[in-house]
N, C-alpha and C positions, 0 to 999 in steps of 0.2 A: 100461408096464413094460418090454416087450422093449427101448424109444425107449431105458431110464434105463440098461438093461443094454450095449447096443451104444458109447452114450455114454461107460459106466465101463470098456470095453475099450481105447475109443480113449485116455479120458487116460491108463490103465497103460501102454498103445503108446507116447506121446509122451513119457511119465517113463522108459521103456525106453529111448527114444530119446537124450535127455540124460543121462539117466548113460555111455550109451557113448560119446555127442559126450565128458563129461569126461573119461572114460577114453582114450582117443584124446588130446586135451592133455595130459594127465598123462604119457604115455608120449613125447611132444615137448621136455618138459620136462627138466629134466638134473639136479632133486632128488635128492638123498640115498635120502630116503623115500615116493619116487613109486611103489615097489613094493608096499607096503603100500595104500597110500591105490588104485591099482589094484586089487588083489587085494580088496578092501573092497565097490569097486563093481561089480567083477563079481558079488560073492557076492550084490549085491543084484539085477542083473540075473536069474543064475541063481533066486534065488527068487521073484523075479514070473515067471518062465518055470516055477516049479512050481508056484506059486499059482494061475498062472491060471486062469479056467475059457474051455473052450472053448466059440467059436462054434456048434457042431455038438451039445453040451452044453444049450444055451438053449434049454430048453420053450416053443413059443409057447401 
């Protein structure tokens, strides 16, 4: 179980990862509506960083 838990951190980590890698292109980009579409995935970053549960959280 802790294997399945550490595991579901890491792919949140890596999905954390790539939204900000898109964020970062988006803000390269010279769209119109790159500000929203920003501001969208931060909010998504921002709520996996309040969803998450912590390491230090994990009952073994």
């Amino acid at each position: 179980m802790l294997n399945e838990l550490l595991d579901a951190k890491l792919s949140i980590s890596r999905i954390k990862s790539e939204v900000l890698n898109l964020a970062g292109e988006l803000l390269a980009n010279e769209s119109a509506e790159r500000g929203d579409a920003i501001k969208r995935l931060l909010e998504v970053v921002e709520f996996i960083e309040n969803s998450d549960v912590k390491t230090k959280d994990i009952k073994l």
